[in-house]
N, C-alpha and C positions, 0 to 999 in steps of 0.2 A: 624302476620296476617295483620296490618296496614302498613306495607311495600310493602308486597306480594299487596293488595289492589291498596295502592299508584302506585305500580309499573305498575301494570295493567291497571290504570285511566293514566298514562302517553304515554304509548304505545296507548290506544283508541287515544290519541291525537295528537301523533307524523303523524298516517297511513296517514290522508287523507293530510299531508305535506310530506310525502313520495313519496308519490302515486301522487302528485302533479309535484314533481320533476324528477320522472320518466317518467312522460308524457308530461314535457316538455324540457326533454333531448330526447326523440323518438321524439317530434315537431321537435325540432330545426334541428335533424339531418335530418329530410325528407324535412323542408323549406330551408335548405342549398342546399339538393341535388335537391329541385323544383328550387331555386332563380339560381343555375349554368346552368341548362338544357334550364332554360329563357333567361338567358345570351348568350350559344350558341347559340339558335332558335334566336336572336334577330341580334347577330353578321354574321349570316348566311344569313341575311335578307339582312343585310347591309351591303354584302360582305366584311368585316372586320375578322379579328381573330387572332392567331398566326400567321398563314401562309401567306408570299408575294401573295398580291394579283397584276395577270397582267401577261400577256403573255411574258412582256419585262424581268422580271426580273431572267427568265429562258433560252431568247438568248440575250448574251451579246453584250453591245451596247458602252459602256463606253470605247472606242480607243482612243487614242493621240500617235500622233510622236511624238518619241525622239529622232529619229537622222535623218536627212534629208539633204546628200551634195549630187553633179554630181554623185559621184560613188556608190550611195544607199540609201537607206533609211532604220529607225526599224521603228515597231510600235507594240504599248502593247495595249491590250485590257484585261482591269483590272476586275477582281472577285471581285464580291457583297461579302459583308460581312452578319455577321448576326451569330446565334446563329442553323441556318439552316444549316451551313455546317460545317462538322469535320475538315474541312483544306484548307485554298484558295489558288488558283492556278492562277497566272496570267499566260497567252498566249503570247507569244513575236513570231512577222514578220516581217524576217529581209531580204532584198531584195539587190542584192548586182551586178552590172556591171561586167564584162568579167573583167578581171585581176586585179581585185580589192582588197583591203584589209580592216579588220576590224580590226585595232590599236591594238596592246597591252594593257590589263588592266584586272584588278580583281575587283568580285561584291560581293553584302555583300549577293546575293541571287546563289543557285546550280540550276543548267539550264541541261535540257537533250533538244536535241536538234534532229530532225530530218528532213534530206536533204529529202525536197520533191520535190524537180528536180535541178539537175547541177552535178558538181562537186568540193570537195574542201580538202584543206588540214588546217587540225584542228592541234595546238597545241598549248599545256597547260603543267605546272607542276606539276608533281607527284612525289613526295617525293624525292624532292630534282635533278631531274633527266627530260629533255624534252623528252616528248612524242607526238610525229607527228603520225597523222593516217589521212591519204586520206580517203576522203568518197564518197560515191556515193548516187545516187536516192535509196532511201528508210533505206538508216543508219540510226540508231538512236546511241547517245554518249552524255556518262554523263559528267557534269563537276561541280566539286564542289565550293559552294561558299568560296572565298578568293581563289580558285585557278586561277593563272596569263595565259592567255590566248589567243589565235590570234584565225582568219579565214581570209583563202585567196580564191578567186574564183579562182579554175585552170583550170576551161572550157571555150575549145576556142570558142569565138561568142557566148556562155549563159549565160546567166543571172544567178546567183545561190537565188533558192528558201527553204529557212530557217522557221520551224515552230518550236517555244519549249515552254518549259514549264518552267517557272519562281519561283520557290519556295520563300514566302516571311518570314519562317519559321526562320532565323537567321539573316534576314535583321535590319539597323537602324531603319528601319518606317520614313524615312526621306519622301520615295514615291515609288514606287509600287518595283523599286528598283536604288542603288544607283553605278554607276562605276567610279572606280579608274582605272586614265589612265598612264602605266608606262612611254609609250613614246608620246610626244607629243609639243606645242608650244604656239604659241597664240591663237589657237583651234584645236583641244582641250588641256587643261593647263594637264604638269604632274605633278604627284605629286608630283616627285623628283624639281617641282618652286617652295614649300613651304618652302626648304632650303636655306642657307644663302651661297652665291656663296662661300666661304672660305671654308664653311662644304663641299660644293661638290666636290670643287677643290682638297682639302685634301682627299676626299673619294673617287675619281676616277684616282686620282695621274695627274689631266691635270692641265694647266691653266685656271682661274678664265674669261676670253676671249672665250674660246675653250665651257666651261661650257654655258655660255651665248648664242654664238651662236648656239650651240645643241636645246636650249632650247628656243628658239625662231625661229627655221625656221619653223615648221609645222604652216600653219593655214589654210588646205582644208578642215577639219573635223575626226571625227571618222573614214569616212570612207572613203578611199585614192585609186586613178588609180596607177596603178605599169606599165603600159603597154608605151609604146614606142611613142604610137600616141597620148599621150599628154604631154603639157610640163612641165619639169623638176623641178616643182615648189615648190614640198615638200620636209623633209628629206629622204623619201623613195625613191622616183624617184632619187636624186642624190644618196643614196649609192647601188643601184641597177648600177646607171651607171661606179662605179668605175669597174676598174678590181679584180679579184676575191682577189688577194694577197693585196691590198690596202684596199680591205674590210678588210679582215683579220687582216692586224695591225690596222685598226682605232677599232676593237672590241677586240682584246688582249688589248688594253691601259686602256678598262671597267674592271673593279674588283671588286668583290663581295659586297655587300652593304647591310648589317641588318639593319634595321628599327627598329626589334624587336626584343625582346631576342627570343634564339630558343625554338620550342613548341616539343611537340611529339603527334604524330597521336594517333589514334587508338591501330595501331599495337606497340605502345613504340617506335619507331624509330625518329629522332632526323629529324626535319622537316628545311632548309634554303633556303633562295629566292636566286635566282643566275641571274641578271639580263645578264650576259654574256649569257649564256645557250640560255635565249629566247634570244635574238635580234640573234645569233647567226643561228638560224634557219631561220627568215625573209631575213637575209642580206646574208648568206653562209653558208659553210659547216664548218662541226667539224671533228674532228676526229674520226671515231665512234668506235674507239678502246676505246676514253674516256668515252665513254657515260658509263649511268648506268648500272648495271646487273637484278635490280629490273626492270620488264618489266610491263609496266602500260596496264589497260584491252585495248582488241582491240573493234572495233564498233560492234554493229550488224544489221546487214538487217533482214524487216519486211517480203521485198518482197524472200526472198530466203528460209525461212522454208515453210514447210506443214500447212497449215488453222487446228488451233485445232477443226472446225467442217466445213465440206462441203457438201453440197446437191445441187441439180439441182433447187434451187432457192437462191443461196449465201454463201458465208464462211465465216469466223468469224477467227482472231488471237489475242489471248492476252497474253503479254511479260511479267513474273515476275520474281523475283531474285533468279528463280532455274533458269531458261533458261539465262540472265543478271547481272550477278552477283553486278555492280557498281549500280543497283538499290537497291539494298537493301541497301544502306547509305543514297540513297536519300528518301526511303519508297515511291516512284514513280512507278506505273505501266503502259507501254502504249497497247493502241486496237487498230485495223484496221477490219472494217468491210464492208464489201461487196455485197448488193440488186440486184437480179435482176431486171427489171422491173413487177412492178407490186406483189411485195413480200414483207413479212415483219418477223419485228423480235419480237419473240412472248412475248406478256409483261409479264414483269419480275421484276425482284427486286434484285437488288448490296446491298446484307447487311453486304461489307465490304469496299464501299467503292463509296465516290463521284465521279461519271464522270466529266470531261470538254472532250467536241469535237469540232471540226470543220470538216464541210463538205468539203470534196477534191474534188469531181465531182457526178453531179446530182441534182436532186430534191427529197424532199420527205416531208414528215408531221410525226412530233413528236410528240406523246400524253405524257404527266406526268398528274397523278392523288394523288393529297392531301391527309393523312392520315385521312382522316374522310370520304372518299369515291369520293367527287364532282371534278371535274375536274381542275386541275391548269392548263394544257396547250393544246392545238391542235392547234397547228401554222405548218402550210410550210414551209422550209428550204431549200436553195438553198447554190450553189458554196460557199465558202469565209465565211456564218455564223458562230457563235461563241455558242454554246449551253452548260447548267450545270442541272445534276441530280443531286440532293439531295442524300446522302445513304438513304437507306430505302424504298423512293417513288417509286411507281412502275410507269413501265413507257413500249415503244414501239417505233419503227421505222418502219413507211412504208413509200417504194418506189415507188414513181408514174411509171404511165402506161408508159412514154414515154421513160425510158431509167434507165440506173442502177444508183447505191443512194451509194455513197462512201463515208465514214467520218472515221475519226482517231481523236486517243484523248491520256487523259493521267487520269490515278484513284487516288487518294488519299492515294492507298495501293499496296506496291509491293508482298503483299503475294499472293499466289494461288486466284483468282478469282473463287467462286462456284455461279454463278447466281441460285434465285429460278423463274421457270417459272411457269407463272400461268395458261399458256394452249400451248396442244400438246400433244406430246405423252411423253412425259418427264417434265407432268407439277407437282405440287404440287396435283392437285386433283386426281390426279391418284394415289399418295402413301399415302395420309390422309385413313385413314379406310372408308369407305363407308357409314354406320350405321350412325355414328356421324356425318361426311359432310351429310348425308343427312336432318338429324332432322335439323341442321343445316341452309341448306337452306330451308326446310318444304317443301318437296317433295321426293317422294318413291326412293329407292333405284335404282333399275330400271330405272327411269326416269334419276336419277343422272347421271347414267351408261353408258345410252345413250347418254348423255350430255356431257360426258368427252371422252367418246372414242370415236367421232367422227372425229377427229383431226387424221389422221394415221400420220402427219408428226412433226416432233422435232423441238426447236428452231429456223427455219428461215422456215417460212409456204409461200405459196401461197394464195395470197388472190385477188379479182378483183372488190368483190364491196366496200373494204377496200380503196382504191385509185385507182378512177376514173379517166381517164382524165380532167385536167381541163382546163376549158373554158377560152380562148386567156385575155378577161376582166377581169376576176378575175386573172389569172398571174400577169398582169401588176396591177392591185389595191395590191395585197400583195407585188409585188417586190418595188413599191415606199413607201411602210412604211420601208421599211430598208434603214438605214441611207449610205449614200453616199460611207462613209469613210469604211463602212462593206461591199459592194458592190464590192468594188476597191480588198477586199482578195480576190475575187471568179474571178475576171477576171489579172487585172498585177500582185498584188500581190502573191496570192496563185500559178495559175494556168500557170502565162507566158504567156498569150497572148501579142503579141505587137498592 
């Protein structure tokens, strides 16, 4: 009985320390969840929070040249970092004089590449074997990092226009990326000058003189005139002027040269550099009885399929590795898309994959909108811009009144692209159940109803008070906040104006 007692006088005494601790486990969890809600109202105040705040940090601004002689110029316009995007992409424009060349060499980064005006002849190595593919206006061609590489401009009287996409995803991180140049001089150095002349003498079967001179006549740059009308100055220029048979023995005396021990691909096949193979291509012909039997993928044109959707306000293509198959190594997908004047594309949401673009021709204004609802962008966008979608954010394209709104780009993801659109006739609200979207937004069903199917048209709408004409002053105030060097894409660089 004096247990049972005691036991009961303990418990009266424990409740209201129970009851204590329970009530300030429910405090603490409601002042957590007050002190967070203060924190975003205050961070929202003070435009601060996760997300980049700033128009800039969604059209990129961050360009530098990296190769600049008479016969061309690159230039890379480098992707923000941040914990905001799944995968960065830097942009490479590479602008290159009528019969010109872009050296031989290997990058530590895979580059797809596509000719947005001229014409040229690409080649690189593929397992062990050279593969040349002429390209034209709207190719796109993959090339992977560490594989050894050319471009020649073969259009007479144009200039050849180069837009690609840089993947930094195997690169050293030395800088956005890094190239090894096979052939070259006192500019640019090859790599075969970091060997000891005896090594190379030995490894090429010439003289230690013969070695030296090779390796010392280039110094026009990366990128080099092959054409007639100028002088004779580089190694290219002179073995372009021997005759065909005198090329041919000075490139039979090259012999094959490891670096490295041999790798194997993907497919298990035994992978070797063969520096005869290329230069062999730049300087002359081969036998092509020699050549490989493995035939390495051909390009593909944007401009020659069917738009996966077209209406009498724009069409829309996008390339993944059921249609390209050399993208699925690189997990790169590119778009090409098409406004009429005065149209847009209805905002939507990539939830498998970051955009970059660049505007090929026209104007227009891109909204992106913040995962908390508030707006991150509505900037104008002209010729030559540089733009990045977040996965996930939703975002839009319209096309001003005064003509059509062109851009091409490249995604994050070569799978199948399923955009979700958030109005039209193929938006999300039209296949959410009605009941629930509507409690949802706190308005009758009915109302909802009317609200969603107003829209008769899909993915690229007509719209006029969406993008106004705009006023001569305000063009000129937004076209001088873009930086010079991003200006120069939308006129010499991208587009070829002279």
């Amino acid at each position: 009985m004096r247990n049972l007692v005691t036991f009961l006088l303990l418990g009266l005494a424990l409740c209201p320390a129970l009851t204590t601790v329970m009530g300030y486990r429910g405090n603490e969890e409601e002042d957590w969840w007050r002190e967070r809600e203060r924190e975003e109202e205050e961070q929202e105040r003070e435009g601060r929070g996760r997300y980049p705040q700033g128009e800039d940090w969604f059209v990129l601004q961050d360009s530098r040249r990296v190769v600049q002689t008479e016969a061309g110029e690159m230039r890379i316009v480098r992707s923000p970092g941040g914990r905001l995007l799944d995968r960065q992409l830097h942009m490479g424009f590479i602008t290159m004089e009528p019969k010109s060349l872009f050296v031989p060499q290997y990058i530590d980064s895979s580059l797809i590449i596509f000719i947005r005006r001229g014409e040229a002849k690409v080649g690189n190595i593929y397992k062990d074997d050279l593969a040349e593919r002429t390209l034209k206006t709207g190719d796109i061609y993959q090339i992977s990092a560490g594989s050894a590489f050319y471009i020649v401009n073969t259009g007479e009287g144009q200039r050849l226009h180069v837009i690609c996409s840089i993947d930094p995803a195997e690169s050293l991180g030395f800088r956005e990326f890094q190239s090894f140049f096979i052939a070259g001089g006192t500019y640019p150095t090859s790599i075969l000058s970091g060997f000891g002349l005896e090594t190379l003498s030995n490894a090429f079967n010439v003289s230690s003189e013969e070695v030296e001179e090779i390796l010392s006549s280039q110094n026009q740059g990366p990128i080099v005139h092959l054409s007639d009308s100028h002088e004779p100055r580089s190694m290219w220029s002179k073995f372009l002027q021997l005759k065909e048979q005198e090329r041919l023995r000075h490139m039979k005396r090259m012999v094959e040269l490891h670096p490295r021990e041999q790798d194997e691909d993907e497919d298990g096949e035994e992978i070797k550099w063969s520096w005869r193979k290329l230069l062999t291509s730049v300087f002359g012909t081969e036998n092509k009885k020699e050549r490989g039997t493995r035939k390495a993928p051909d390009s593909y044109n944007l401009y020659n399929r069917n738009p996966d959707f077209k209406n009498n306000y724009g069409w829309s293509i996008a390339v993944d590795d059921s249609d390209y198959s050399p993208l699925r190594h690189s997990g790169i997908g590119v778009y090409l898309v098409n406004l009429t004047a005065g149209s847009m594309m209805a905002p939507h949401v990539n939830p498998t994959a970051t955009e970059y673009g660049i505007v090929l021709r026209g104007s227009g204004r891109i909204q992106i909108v913040y995962p908390n609802g508030t707006a991150a962008m509505s900037r104008k966008v002209s010729e030559g811009d540089v733009f990045v979608v977040p996965r996930y954010f939703a975002f839009c394209q319209i096309s001003s009144r005064t003509g059509p709104f062109e851009f091409f780009g490249f995604t994050t993801s070569a799978r199948k692209n399923r955009p979700q659109f958030l109005a039209g006739a193929s938006s999300l609200l039209r296949t959410l159940p009605n009941p629930e979207l509507a409690v949802a937004f706190g308005v009758s069903e009915y109302r909802l109803r009317n609200f969603t199917d107003a829209q008769r048209e899909a993915v690229i709408l007509p719209t006029a008070g969406a993008a106004p004409p705009d006023k001569k002053e305000k063009m000129r105030t937004e076209f001088d906040k873009v930086p010079r060097v991003i200006k120069n894409f939308g006129n010499d660089m991208i587009m070829g104006f002279d």
